[in-house]
C-alpha positions in Angstrom: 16.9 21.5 -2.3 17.9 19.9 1.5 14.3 19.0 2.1 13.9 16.8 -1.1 17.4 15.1 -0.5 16.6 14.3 3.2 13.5 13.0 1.5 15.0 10.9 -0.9 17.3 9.3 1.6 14.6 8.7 3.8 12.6 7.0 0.9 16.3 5.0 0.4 16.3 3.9 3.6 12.6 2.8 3.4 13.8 0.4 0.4 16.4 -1.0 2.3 14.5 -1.8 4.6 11.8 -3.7 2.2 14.5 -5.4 0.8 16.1 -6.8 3.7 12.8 -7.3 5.4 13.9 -5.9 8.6 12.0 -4.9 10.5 9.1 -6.7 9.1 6.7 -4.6 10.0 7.8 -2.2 7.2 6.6 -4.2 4.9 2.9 -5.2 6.6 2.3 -1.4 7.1 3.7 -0.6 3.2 1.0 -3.1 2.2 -1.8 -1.7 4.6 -1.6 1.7 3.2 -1.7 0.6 -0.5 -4.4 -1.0 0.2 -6.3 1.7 1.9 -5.2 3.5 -0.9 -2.6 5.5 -1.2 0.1 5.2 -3.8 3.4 3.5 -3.2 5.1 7.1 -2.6 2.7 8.7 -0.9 2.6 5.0 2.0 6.8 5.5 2.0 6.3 9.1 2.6 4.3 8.5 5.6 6.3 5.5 7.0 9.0 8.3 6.5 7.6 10.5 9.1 7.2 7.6 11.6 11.2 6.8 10.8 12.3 11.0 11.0 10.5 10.8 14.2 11.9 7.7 15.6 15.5 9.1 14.1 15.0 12.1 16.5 14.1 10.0 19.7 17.1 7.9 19.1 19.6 10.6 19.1 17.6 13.0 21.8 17.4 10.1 24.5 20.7 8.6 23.3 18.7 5.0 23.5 19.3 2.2 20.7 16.6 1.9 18.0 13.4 0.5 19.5 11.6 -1.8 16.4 8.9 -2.4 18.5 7.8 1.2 19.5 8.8 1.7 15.8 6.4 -0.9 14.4 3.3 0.6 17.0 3.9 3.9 15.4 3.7 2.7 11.7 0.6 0.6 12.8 -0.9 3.8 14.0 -0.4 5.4 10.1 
């Protein structure tokens, strides 16, 4: 099933982020959720759609990753 592997990488990513705390914001927003509660999936999940959509900005505009417009989005969640 793609959809569920593009998932899972996504989720991957997500971690590797949290672990190298980079870009911090990753982790503020993780915490946020959970405590608004949703589950730990279900705050990765969402913090996936903001990274799938700043994914497809990157490559359409051909611009470097922008952790600041990344970090608005996820504060938007």
């Amino acid at each position: 099933m793609p959809n569920e592997r593009m998932k899972n990488k996504l989720i991957e990513v997500i971690d590797n982020q949290l672990q190298m705390d980079e870009p911090k914001c990753t982790k503020t927003n993780l915490d946020r959720l959970i405590n608004a509660g949703y589950t730990e999936q279900e705050a990765k999940e969402k913090i996936g759609t903001v990274l799938v959509e700043e994914m497809y900005d990157v490559m359409k505009q051909q611009t470097p990753f922008d952790e600041e417009r990344y970090c608005r989005k996820l504060g938007k969640l």
